[in-house]
C-alpha positions, 0 to 999 in steps of 0.5 A: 491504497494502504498496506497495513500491518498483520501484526495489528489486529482486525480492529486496529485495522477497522479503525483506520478503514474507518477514520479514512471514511470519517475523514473523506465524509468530513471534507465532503467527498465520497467513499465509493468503495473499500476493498479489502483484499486480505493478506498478500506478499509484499514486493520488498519487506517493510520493516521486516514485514514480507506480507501485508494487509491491502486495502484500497478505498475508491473515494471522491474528494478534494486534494486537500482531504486526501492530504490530510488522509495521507498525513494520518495514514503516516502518523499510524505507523503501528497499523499503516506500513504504506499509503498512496493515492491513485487518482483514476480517470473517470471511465476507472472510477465508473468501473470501480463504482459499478464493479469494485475494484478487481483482485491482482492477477499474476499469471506467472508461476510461483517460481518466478516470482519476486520473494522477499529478502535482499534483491536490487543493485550491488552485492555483498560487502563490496563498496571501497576502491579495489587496493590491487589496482593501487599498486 
């Protein structure tokens, strides 16, 4: 699965989806399937971006090939905002052969819903010992 970047443009983005095909092709291994999935917010913003590009490659290939795709993807910084392989069990990746991968659902309404910003543990400025319990 990658997140790429909508600052890059279409082709930037055909090339990466491209150099990760070239790449499973040379190893040996197999694209099944490249699923784009388009524009979708992002859980929390990576470098200052709230939404991102997801596109999800099915493939077969030894663990070696999917290192080396993975230390391009990391290289890619400019286009590549994150990258991590799944590896599916065998009914998941017969379903994703025969069907493509299914969209994400999310059935809760829009208000409730995880948005962007600051969120996680802690709050404001906080950090330090507490000075009136000093005294």
């Amino acid at each position: 699965m990658m997140i790429l970047s909508t600052e890059a443009d279409g082709e930037q983005h055909g090339e990466i989806i491209s150099r990760v095909s070239t790449l499973i092709d040379e190893a040996g291994g197999t694209v099944d399937d490249v699923a784009e999935w388009g524009r979708r917010p992002i859980a929390y913003p990576v470098r200052k971006q709230t939404d991102g590009v997801y596109v999800i490659v099915t493939c077969q290939a030894e663990p070696a090939a999917i290192d080396e795709v993975c230390r391009i993807l990391s290289i890619s910084k400019e286009v590549v905002l994150r990258a991590m392989p799944f590896r599916l069990s065998d009914a998941e990746l017969e379903a994703a052969k025969a069907n493509g991968v299914p969209l994400p659902v999310d059935d809760r309404p829009a208000e409730e819903r995880p948005r962007g910003g600051r969120g996680g543990r802690g709050g404001g400025a906080g950090g330090g010992r507490r000075r009136d319990r000093d005294r």
